[in-house]
LUMKOLTOR-487112 format. One line per 2 residues: number of its first residue (from 0); for each residue x negated, y negated, z negated of N, C-alpha, C. Coordinates in steps of 0.1 Angstrom, whole numbers, plus 5000, padded with zeros to 4 digits. Each point is the difference from the previous one (the first is absolute). Example, Ala and Ser with C-alpha at 12.3 -4.5 7.8 and 13.67 -1.06 7.14 Angstrom:
0) 4868/5057/4922/5009/4988/5000/4991/4988/5000 | 5004/4989/5007/4991/4989/5000/5008/4989/4992
This chain:
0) 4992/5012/5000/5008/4988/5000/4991/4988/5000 | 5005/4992/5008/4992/4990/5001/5005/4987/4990
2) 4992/4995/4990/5004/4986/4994/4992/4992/5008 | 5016/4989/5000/4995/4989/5004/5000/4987/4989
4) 4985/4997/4998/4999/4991/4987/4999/4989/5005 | 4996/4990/4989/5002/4985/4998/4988/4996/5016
6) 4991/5011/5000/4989/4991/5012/5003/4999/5010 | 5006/5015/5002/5009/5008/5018/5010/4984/4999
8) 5015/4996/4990/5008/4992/5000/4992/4989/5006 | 4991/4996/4993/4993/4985/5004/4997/5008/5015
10) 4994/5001/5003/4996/5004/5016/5015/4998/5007 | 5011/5010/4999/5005/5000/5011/5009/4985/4998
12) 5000/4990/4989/5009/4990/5000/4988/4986/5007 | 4989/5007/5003/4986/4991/5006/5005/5003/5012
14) 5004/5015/5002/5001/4999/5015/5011/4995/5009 | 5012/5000/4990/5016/4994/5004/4997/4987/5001
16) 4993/4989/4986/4994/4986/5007/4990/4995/5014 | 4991/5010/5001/4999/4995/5013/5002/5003/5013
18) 5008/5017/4998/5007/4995/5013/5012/4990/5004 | 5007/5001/4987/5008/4986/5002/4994/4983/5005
20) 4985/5002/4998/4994/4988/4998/4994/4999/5018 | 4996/5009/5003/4991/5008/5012/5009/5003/5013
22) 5010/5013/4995/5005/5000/5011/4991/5013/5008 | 4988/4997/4994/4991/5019/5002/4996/5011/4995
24) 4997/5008/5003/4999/5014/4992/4988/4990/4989 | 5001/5006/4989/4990/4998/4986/4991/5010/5000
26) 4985/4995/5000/4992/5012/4997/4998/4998/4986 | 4989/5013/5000/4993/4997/4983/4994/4991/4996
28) 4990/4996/5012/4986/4991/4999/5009/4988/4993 | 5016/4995/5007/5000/4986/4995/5010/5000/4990
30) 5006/5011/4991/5005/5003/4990/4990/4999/4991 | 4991/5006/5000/4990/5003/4992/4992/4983/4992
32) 4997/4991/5013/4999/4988/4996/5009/4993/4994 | 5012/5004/4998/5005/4990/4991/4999/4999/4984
34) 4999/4989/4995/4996/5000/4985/5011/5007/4991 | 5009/5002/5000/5002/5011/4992/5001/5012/5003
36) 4993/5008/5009/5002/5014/5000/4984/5004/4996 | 4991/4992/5004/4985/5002/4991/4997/5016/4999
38) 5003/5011/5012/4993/5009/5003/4997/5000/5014 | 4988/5009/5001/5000/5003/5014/5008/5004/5011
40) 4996/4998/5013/5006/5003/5012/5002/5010/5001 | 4991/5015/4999/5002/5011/4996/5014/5005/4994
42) 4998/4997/4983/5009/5000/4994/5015/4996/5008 | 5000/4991/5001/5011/4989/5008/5006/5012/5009
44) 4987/5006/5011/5006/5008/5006/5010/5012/4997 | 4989/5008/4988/5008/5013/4996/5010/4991/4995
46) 5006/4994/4998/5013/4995/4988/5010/4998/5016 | 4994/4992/5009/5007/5002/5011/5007/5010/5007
48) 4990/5011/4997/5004/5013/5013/5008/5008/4986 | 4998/4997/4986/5014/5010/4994/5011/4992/5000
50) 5000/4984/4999/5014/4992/5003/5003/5008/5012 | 4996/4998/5010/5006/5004/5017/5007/5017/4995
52) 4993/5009/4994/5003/5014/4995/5016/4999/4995 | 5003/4990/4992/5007/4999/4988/5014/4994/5010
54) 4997/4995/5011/5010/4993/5013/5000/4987/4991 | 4994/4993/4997/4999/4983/4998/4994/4990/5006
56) 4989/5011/5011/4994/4992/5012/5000/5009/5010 | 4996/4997/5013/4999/5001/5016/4985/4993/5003
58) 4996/5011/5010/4987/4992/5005/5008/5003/5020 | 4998/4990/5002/5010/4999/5013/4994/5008/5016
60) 4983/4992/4998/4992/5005/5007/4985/5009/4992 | 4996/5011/5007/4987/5003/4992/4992/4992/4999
62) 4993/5002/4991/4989/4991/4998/5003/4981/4996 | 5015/5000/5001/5010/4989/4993/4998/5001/4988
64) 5005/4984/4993/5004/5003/4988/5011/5007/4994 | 5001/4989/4987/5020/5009/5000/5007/4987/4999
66) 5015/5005/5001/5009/4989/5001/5013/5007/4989 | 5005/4999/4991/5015/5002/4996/5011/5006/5004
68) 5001/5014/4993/5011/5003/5005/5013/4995/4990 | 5013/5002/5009/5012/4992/4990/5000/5005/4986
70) 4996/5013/4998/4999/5006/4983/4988/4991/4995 | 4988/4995/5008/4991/4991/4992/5007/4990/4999
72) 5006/4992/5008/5008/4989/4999/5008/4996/4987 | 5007/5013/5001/5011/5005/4988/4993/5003/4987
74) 4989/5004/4997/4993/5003/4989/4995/4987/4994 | 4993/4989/5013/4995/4988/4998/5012/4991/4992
76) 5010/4998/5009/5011/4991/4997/5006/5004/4984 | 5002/5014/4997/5007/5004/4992/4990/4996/4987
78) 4990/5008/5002/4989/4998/4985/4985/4992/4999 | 4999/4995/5010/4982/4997/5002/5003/4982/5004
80) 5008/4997/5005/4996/4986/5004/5008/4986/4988 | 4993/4994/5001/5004/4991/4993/5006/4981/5007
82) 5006/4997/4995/5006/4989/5006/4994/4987/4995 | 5001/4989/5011/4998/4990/4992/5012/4991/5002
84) 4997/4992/4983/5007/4987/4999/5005/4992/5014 | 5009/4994/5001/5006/4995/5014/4996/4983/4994
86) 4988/4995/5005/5002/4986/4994/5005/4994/5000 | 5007/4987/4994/5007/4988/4997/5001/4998/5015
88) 4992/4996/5006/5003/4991/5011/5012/5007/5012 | 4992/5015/5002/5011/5011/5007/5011/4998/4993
90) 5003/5002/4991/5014/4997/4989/5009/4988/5006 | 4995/4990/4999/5000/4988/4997/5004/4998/5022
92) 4993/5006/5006/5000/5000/5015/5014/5010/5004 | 5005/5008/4995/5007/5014/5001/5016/4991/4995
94) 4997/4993/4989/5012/4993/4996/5004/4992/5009 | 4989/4989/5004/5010/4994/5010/5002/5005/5020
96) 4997/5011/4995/5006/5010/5016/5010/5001/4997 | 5006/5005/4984/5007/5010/4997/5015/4992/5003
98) 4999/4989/4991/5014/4988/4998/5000/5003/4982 | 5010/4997/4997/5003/4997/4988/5014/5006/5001
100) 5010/4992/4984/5006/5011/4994/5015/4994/5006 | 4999/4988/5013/5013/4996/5006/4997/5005/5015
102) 4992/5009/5005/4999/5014/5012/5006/5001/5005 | 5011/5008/5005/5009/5009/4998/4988/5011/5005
104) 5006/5010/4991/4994/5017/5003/5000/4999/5007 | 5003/5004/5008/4999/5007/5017/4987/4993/5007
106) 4997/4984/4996/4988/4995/5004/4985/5006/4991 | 5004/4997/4988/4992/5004/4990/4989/5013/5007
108) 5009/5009/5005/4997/5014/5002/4993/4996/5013 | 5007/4994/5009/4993/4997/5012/4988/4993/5001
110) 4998/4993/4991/4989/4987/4995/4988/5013/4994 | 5003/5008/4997/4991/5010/4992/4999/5004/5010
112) 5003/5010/5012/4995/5008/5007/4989/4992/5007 | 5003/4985/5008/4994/4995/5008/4985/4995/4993
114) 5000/4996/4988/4988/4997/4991/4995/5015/5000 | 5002/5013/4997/4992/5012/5003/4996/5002/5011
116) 5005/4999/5010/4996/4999/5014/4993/4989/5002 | 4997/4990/4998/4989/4988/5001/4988/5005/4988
118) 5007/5003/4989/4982/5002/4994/4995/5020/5000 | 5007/5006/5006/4996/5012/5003/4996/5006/5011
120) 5007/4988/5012/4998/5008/5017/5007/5014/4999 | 5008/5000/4993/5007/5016/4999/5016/4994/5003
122) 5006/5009/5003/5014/5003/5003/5008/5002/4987 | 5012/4991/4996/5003/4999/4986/5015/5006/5006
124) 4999/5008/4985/5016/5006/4999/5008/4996/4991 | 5012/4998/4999/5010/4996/4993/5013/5006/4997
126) 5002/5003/4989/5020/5003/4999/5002/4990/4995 | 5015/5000/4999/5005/4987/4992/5015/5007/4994
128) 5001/5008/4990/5015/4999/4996/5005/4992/4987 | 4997/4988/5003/5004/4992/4989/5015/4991/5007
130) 5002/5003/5011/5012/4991/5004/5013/5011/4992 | 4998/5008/5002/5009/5012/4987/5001/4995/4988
132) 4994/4991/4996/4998/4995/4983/5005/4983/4996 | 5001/5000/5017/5007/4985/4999/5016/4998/5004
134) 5008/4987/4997/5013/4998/5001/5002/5000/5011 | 5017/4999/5006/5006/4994/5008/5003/4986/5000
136) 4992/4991/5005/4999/4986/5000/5013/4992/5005 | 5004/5005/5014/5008/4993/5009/5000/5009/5010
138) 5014/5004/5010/5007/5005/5008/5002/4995/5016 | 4992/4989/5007/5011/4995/5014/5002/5008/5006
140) 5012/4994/5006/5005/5011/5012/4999/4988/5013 | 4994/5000/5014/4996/4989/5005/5006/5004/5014
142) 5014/4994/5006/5000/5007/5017/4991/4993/5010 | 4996/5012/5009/4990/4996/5007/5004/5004/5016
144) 5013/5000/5004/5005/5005/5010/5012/5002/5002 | 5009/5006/5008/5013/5006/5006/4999/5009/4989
146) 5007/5003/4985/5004/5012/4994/4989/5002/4996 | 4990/4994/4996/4985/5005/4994/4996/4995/4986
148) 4993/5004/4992/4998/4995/4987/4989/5006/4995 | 4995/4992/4997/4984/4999/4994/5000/5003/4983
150) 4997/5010/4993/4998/4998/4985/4991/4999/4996 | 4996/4990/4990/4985/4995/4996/5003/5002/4984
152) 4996/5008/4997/4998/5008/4983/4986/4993/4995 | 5001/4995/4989/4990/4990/4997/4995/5003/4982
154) 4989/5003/4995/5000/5010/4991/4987/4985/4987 | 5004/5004/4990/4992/4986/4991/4982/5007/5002
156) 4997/5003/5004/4987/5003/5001/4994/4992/5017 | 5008/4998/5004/5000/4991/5013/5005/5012/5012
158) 5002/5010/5001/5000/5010/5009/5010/4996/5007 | 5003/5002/5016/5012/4999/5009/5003/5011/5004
160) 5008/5006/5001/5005/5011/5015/5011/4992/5007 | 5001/5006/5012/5008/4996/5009/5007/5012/5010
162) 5014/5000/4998/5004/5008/5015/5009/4993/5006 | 5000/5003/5008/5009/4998/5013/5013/5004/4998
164) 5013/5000/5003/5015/5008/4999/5005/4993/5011 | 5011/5015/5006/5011/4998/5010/5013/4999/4997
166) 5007/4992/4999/5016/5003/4996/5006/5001/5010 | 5015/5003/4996/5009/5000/5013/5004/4991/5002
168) 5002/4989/4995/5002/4984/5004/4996/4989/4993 | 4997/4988/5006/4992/4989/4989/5009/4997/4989
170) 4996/4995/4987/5009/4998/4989/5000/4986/4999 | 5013/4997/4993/5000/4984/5000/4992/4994/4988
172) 5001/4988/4999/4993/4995/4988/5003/5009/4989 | 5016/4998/4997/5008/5003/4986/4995/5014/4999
174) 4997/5012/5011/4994/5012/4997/4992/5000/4994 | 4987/4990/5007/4985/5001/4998/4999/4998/4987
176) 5012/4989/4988/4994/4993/4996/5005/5013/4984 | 5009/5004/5007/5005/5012/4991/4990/5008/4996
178) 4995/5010/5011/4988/5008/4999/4991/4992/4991 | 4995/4990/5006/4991/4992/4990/5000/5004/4989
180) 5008/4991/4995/5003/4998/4988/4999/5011/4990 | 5012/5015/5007/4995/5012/4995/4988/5002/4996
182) 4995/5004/5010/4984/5005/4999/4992/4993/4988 | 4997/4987/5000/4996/4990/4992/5007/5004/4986
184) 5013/5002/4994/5003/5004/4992/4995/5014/4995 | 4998/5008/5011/4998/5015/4992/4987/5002/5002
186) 4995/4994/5009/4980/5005/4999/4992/4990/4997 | 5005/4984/4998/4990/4990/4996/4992/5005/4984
188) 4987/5002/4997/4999/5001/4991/4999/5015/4993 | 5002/5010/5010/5002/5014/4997/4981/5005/5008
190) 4994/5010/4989/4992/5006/5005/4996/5010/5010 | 4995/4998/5011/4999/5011/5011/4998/5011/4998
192) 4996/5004/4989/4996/5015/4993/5014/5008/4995 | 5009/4986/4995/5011/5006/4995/5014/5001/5009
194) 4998/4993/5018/5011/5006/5007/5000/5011/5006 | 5012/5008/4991/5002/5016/5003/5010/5000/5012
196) 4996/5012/5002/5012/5002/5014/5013/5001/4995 | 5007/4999/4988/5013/5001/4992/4997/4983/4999
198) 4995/4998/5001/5003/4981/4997/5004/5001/5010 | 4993/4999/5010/5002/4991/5016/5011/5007/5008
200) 5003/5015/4998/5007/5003/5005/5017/4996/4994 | 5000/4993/4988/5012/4998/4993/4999/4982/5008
202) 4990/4993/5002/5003/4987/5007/5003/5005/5016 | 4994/5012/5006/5010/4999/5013/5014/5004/4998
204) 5005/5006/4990/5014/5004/5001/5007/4985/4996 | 4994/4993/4989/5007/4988/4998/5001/4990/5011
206) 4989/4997/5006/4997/4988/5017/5014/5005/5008 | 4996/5016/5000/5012/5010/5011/5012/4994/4996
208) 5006/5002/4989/5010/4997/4996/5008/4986/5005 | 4990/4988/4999/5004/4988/5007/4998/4999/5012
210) 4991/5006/5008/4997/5001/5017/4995/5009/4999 | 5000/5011/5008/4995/5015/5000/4987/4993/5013
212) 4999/4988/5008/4989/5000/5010/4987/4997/4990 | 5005/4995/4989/4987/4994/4990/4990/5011/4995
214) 5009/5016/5001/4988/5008/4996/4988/5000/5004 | 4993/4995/5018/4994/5001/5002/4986/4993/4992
216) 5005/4991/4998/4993/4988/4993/4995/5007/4989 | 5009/5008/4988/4997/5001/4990/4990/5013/4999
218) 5002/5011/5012/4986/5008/5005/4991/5001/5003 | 4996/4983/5005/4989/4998/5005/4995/4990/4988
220) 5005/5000/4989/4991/4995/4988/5000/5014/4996 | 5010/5009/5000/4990/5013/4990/4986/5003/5009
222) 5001/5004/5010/4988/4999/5009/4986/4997/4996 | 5006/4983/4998/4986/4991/4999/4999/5001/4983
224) 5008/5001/4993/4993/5007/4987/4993/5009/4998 | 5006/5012/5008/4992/5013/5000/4983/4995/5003
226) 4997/4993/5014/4991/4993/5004/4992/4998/4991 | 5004/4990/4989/4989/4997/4989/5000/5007/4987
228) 5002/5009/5002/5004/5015/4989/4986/5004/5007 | 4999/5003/5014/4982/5007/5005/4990/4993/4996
230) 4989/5008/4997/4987/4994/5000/4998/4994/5011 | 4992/4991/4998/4997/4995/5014/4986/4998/5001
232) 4996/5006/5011/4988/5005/5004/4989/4986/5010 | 4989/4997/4996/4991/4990/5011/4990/5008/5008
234) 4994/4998/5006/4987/4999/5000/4994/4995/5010 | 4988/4985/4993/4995/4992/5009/4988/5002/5000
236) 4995/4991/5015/4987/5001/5001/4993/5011/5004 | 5013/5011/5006/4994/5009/5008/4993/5007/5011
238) 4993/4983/5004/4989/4996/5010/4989/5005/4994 | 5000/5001/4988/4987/5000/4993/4997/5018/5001
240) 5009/5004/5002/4998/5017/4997/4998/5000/5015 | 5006/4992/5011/4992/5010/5017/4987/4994/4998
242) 4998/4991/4993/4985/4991/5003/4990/5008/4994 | 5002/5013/4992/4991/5004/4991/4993/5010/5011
244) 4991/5004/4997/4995/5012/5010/4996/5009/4991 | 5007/5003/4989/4997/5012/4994/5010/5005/4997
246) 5013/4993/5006/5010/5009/4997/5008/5009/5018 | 5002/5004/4997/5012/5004/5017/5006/4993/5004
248) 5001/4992/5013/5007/4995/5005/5015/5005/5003 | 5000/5010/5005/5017/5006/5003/5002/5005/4987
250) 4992/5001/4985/5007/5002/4989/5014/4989/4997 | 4984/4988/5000/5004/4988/4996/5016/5000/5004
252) 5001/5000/5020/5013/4995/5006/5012/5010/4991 | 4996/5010/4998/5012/5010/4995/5002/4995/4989
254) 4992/4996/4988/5006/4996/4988/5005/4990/5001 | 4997/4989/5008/5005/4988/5002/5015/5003/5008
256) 5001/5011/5010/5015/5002/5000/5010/5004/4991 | 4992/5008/4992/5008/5008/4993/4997/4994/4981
258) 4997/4991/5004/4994/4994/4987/5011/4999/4984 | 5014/5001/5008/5008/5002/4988/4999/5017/4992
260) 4995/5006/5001/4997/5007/4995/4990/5005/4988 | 4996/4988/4994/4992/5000/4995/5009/4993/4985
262) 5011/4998/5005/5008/4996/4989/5006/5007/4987 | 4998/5017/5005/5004/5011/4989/4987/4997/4994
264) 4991/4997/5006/4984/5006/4993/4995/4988/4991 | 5008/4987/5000/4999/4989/4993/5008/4996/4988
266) 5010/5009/5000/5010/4998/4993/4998/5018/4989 | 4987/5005/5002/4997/5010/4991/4998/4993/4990
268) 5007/5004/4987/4994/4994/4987/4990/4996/4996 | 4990/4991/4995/4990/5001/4995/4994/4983/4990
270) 4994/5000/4996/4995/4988/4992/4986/4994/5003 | 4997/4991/5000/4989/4996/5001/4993/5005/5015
272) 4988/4996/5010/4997/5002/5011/4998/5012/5002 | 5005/5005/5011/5000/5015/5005/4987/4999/5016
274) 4997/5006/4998/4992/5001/5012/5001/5014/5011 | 5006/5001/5014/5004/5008/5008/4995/5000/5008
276) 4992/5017/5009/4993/5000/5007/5005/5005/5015 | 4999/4995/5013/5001/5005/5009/4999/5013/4999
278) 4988/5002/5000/4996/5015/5002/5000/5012/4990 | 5009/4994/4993/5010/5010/4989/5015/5002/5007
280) 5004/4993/5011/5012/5007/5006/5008/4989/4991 | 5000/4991/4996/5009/4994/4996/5006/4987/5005
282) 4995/5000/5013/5004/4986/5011/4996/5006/5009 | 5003/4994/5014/4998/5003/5011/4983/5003/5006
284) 4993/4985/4996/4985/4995/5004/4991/5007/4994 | 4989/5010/5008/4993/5005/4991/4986/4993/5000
286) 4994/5003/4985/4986/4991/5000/5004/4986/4996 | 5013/4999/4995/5009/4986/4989/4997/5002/4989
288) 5004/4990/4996/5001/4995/4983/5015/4996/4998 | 5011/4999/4989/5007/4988/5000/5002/4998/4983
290) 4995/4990/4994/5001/4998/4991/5016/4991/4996 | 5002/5005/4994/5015/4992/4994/4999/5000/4982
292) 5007/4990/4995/5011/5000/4987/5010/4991/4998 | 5010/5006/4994/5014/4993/4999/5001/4986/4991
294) 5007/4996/5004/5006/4988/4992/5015/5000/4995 | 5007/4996/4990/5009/5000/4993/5008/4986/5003
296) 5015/5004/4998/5006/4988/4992/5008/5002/4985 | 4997/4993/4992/5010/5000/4987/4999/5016/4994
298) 4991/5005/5007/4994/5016/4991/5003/5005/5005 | 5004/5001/5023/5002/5011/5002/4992/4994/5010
300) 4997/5014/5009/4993/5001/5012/5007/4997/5011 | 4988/4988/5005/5010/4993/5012/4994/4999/5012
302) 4993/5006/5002/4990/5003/5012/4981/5006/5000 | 4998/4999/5012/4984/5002/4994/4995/4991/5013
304) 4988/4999/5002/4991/4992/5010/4987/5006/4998 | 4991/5001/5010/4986/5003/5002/4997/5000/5012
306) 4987/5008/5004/4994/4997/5017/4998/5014/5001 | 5001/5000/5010/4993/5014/5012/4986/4997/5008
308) 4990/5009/5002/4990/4998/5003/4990/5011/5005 | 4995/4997/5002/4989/5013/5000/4994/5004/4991
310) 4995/5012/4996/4998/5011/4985/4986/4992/4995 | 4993/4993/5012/4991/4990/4993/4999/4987/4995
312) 5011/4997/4996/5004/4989/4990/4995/4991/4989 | 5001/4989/4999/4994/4998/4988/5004/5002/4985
314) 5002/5008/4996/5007/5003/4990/5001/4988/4987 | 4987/4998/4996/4996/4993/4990/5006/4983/5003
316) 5001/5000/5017/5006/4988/5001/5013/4999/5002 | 5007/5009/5000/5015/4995/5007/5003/5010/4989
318) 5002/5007/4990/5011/5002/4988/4998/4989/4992 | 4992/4991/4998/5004/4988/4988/5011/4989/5010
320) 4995/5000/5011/5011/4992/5008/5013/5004/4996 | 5005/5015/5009/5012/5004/4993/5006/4999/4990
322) 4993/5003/4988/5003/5003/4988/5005/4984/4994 | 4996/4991/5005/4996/4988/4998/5017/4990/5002
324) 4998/5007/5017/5015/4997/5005/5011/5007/4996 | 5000/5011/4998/5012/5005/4995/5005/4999/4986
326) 4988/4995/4991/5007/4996/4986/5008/4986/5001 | 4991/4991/5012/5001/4990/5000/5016/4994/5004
328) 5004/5013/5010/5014/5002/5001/5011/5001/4989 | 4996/5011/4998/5006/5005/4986/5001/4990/4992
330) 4992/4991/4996/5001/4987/4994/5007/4992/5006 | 5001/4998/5011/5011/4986/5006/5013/5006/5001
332) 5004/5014/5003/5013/5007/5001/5005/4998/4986 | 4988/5004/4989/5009/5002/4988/4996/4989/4988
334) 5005/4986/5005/4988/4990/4993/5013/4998/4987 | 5014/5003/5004/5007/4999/4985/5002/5016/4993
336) 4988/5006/5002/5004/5014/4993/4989/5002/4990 | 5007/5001/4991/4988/5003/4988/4989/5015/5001
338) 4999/5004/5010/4992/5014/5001/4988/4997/5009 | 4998/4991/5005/4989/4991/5008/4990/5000/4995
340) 4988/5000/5006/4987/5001/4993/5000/4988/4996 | 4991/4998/4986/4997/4985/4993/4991/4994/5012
342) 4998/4986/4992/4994/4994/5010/4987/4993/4997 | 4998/5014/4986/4984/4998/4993/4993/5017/5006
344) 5009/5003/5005/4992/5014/5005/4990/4994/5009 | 4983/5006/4995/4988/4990/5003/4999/5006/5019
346) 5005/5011/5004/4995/5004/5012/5008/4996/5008 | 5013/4995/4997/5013/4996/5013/5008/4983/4987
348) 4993/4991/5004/5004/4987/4995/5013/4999/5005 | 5013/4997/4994/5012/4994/5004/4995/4985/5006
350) 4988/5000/5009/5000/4989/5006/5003/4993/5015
């Protein structure tokens, strides 16, 4: 049985920083020079060729160095590397990408993806199910044609949906102004989480009751509820994944078509940053990275955000980013909830 001790560790977390740094196979000769491993090349070696034994490294070509396999990756990220402080100024720069605590979500989250994609050159991902956690603001119903009608569902977090409807003939004011008014009575102020299909389906039998053409109207708000009931899925800056030459190009196009699919895999439970590897089968792109962690509102989970990238990533630099933004969320979503981080916690300033 082979142990692998504290010197083999330092080695292979020497060798995960500089191919992340490099970009090339790592030999011994320049492991060996660095000030904390303070043994020989030799040494360096044998510690190399039982890492590679152990599947924690790959030597790609003979007489190459070695390079990281995803289980080194995974060994590195999990127990060997350490993070630094995100300084004041990144803080302080990250806030005002971000917006503040009069946003509305839906920007917030969008404001965060694009700031990951400017300071990572990576492809940022997003869910967002916090429009589920917010009210029904206001109802219009707007005609836009011969027997046509527009419904704009408008939610306190800033969110819109819109559909389109067909009736069987235009309604007069006194209709329109009926519906109105309804609607505004029974969903102003009611939470999207909490219209059941026994609610809405008791407001089409009542609409029916006074005009049976008005159902239509009241279906195409269950619709657009249902609508903000889904997670809702982003992902920008996915120029940055054809631009890479270390990932697949026709991967790339496939997960970018099929990119909602990544929505069961984001919406798996978890706390604090999770780190997922292409070449564990758990996305489409292989030879990826995608780092993510969730953000909350009012103590529940209301999405998550992170980047996609190639498995050579910076690690050390883009989880304090994340980690950074998604509390930072969590904090403007839940700025009247007493479960919020303080704003003496020395690593994430309520600043």
């Amino acid at each position: 049985m082979i142990i692998v001790d504290d010197r083999k560790l330092k080695v292979l977390a020497a060798v995960v920083d500089e191919y992340i740094r490099t970009g090339e196979p790592v030999g011994s000769k320049a492991v060996s020079k660095l000030e904390h491993i303070k043994v020989s090349a030799a040494t360096v070696r044998n510690d190399m060729a039982l890492l590679e034994q152990l599947g924690y490294l790959e030597q790609p070509h003979t007489s190459a160095g070695r390079i990281p396999t995803y289980q080194g990756y995974r060994l590195y990220i999990d127990e060997l590397m350490t993070l630094p402080e995100l300084p004041i100024e990144e803080r302080l720069r990250l806030d005002e990408l971000l917006g503040d605590e009069n946003t509305p979500e839906d920007l917030l989250i969008q404001n965060a993806a694009a700031a990951l994609t400017e300071l990572t050159q990576c492809a940022a991902v997003a869910t967002n199910s916090a429009p589920r956690f917010s009210v029904i603001s206001k109802v219009e119903v707007i005609p836009t044609g011969k027997r046509l009608y527009v419904i704009l569902l408008i939610t306190s977090n800033g969110s819109i949906k819109n559909k389109a409807c067909r009736l069987e003939f235009d309604l007069s004011h006194e209709q329109l102004d009926f519906f109105t008014h309804y609607i505004d009575e029974n969903l102003s102020g009611i939470s999207v989480d909490e219209l059941s299909e026994e609610m809405l389906d008791k407001m089409i039998t009542a609409v029916s009751a006074y005009m049976v053409s008005l159902s239509p109207l009241v279906k195409g708000i269950c619709e657009l509820s249902e609508d903000l009931k889904q997670q809702q899925l982003t992902v920008s800056g996915s120029e940055k994944l054809l631009s890479c030459d270390e990932l697949d190009k026709m991967e790339v196009v496939r997960f970018i078509q099929h990119k909602n699919e990544l929505t069961d895999l984001l919406e798996d439970s978890f706390s604090g940053i999770q780190v997922k590897f292409g070449a564990g089968g758990s996305f489409a792109i292989g030879n990826s990275s995608m780092i993510v962690s969730k953000y909350r509102k009012k103590g529940r989970e209301a999405g998550s955000l992170g980047i996609i990238g190639p498995m050579r990533v910076d690690y050390k630099k883009i989880i304090p980013y994340i980690e950074y933004l998604t509390h930072k969320i969590t904090a403007l979503m839940s700025e009247d909830d007493d479960t919020i981080i303080e704003s003496d916690d020395p690593e994430f300033p309520d600043s």
